[in-house]
C-alpha positions as CSV (number, residue, x, y, z in Angstrom):
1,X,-73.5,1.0,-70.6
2,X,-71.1,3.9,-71.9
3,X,-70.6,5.4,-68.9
4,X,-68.9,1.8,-68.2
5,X,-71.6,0.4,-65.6
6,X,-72.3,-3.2,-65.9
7,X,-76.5,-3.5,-65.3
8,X,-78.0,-6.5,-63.9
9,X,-81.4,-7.4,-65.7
10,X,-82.1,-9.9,-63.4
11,X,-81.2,-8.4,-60.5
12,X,-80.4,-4.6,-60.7
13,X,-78.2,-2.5,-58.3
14,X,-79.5,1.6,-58.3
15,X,-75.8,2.3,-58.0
16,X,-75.4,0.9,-61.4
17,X,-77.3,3.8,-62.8
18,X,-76.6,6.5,-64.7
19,X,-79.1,9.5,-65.7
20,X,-76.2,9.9,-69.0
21,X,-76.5,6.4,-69.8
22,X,-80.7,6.3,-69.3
23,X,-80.9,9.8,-71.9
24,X,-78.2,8.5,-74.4
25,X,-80.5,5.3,-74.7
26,X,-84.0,7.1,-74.3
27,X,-82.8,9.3,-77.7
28,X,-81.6,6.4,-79.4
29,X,-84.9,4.3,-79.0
30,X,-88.4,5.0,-81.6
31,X,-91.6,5.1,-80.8
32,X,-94.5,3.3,-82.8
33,X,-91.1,0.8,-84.0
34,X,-90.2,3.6,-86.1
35,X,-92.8,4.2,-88.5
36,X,-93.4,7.4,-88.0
37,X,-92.7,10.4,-90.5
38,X,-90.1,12.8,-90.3
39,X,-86.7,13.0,-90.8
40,X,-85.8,11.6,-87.4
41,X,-87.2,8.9,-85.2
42,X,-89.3,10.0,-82.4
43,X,-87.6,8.8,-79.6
44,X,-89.1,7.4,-75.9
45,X,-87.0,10.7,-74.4
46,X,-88.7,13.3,-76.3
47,X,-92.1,11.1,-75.9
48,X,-91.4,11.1,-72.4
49,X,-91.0,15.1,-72.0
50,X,-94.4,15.3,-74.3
51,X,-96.0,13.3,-71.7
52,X,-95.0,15.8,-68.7
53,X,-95.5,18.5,-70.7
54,X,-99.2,16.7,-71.4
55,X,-99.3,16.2,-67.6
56,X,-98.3,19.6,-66.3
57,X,-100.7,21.0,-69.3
58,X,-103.4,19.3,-66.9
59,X,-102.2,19.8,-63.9
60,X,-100.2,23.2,-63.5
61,X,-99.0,22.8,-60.1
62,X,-97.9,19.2,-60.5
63,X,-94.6,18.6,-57.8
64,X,-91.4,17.8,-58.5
65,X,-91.4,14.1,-57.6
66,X,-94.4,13.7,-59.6
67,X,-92.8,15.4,-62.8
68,X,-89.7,13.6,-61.9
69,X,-91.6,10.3,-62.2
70,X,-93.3,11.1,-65.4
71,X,-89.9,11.4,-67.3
72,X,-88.7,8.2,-65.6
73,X,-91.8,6.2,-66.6
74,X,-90.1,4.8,-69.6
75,X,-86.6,4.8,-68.3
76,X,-86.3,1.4,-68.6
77,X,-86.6,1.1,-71.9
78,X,-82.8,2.3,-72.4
79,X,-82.2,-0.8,-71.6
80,X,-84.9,-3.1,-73.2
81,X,-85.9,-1.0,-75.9
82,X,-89.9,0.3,-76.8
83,X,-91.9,-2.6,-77.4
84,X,-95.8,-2.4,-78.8
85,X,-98.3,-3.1,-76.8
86,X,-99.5,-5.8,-78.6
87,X,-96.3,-8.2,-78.3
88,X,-95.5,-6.9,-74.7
89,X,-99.2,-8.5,-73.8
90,X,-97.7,-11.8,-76.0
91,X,-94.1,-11.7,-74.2
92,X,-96.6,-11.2,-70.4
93,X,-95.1,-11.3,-66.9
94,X,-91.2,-12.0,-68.1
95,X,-91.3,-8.9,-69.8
96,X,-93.0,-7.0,-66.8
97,X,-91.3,-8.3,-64.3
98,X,-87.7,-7.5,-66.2
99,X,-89.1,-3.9,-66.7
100,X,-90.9,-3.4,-62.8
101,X,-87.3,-4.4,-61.3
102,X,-85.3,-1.7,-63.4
103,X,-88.0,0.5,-62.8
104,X,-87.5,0.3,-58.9
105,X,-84.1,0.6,-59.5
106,X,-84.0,3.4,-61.7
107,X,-86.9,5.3,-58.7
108,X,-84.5,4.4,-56.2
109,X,-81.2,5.7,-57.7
110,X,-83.2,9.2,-57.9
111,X,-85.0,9.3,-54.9
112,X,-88.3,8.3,-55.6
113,X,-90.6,5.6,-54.0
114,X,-90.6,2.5,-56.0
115,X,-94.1,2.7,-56.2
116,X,-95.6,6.0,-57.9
117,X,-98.6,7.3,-55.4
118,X,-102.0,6.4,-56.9
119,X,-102.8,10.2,-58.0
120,X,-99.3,10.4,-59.9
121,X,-100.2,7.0,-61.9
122,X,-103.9,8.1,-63.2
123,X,-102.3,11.6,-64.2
124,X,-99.7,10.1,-65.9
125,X,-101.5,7.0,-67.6
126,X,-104.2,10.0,-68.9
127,X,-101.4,12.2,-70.0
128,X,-99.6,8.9,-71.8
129,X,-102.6,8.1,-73.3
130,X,-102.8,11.6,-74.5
131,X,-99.1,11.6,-75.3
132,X,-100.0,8.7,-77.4
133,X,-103.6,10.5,-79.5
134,X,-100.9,13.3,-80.6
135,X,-98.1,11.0,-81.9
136,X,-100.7,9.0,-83.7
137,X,-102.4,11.7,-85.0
138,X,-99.0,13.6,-85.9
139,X,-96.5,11.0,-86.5
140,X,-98.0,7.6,-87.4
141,X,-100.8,7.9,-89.6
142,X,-103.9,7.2,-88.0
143,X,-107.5,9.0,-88.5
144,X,-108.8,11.1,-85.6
145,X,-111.7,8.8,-85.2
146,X,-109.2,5.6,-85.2
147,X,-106.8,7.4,-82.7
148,X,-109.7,8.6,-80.2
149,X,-110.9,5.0,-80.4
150,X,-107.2,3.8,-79.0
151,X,-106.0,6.6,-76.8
152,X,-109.5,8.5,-75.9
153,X,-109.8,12.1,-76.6
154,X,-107.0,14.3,-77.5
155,X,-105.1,16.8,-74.8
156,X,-104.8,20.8,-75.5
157,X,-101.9,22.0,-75.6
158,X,-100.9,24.9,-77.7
159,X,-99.9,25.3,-80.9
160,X,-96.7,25.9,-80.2
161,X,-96.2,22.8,-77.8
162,X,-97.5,20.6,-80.4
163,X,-95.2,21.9,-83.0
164,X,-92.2,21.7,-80.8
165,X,-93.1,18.2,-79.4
166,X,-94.4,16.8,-82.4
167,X,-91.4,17.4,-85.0
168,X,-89.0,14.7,-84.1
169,X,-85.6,15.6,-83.2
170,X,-82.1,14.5,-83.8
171,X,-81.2,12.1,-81.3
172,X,-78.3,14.6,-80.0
173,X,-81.2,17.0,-79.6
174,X,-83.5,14.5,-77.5
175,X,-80.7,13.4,-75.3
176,X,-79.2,17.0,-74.5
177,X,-83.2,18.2,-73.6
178,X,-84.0,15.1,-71.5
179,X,-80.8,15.8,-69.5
180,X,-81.5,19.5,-69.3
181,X,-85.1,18.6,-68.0
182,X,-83.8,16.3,-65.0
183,X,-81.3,18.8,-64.2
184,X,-84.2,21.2,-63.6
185,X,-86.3,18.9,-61.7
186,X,-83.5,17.8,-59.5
187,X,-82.3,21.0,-59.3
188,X,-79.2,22.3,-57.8
């Protein structure tokens, strides 16, 4: 990693990570294999502060671990990169099981339970899915129709939101606003 850590796949330590190293990867790393329009990828970081902004949309008083949680769901990917759907269900339980153990680590090196509580998992699968309708819809191309079909019905968020969300960034941009949004959910 940059920040000079050495990460274990197989086997790997929380003290080996690095919130610098996970957004510095996060911004670097497209959604939908980069075909999506704009002058920018759209990377997993800003997809992954859509998603809690999709979650918190639905749930206003959502808590600090579970926001926390939300913007770590993909946090492994700095490491293995976004895959599609489709060839993560050919690559099967290697992949998962690579991906589950960095996830643990990555929960545990920030104080979370390696496990995400039941209520935290539906909201944030809904507002994935939802994530997922809007970069579709916005970003990659498909129909309303064909997107519903994929990700069920689209979330409300304003206008604004969708805009801001929705335009891919630079990836200095994506990294500097994931890091800004731990520092608030961490806090002081």
């Amino acid at each position: 990693m940059l920040s000079g850590r050495r990460l274990d796949l197989l086997n790997p330590s929380p003290l080996d990570v690095e919130m610098e190293d996970i957004a510095h990867g996060l911004a670097r790393v497209a959604r939908w294999n980069g075909q999506t329009f704009g002058a920018h990828i759209f990377s997993v970081a800003q997809h992954t502060l859509l998603v809690e902004t999709v979650a918190r949309a639905r749930t206003p008083r959502l808590g600090q671990q579970a926001r926390l949680a939300i913007i770590l769901h993909d946090a492994p990917e700095y490491v293995v990169g976004d895959m599609i759907s489709p060839f993560k269900a050919v690559i099967g339980d290697a992949y998962k099981g690579v991906e589950a153990r960095l996830l643990a680590a990555i929960h545990l090196r920030f104080g979370l339970p390696v496990k995400r509580p039941a209520e935290t998992e539906r909201l944030l699968k809904a507002a994935d899915m939802g994530a997922a309708y809007l970069e579709a819809t916005h970003l990659a191309g498909f129909a309303a129709d064909e997107a519903r079909r994929f990700f069920g019905p689209p979330p409300k968020l304003s206008p604004t939101l969708e805009r801001d969300y929705l335009t891919p960034w630079p990836a200095e941009v994506a990294e500097k606003r994931y890091l800004e949004r731990f520092a608030a959910l961490i806090g002081p």
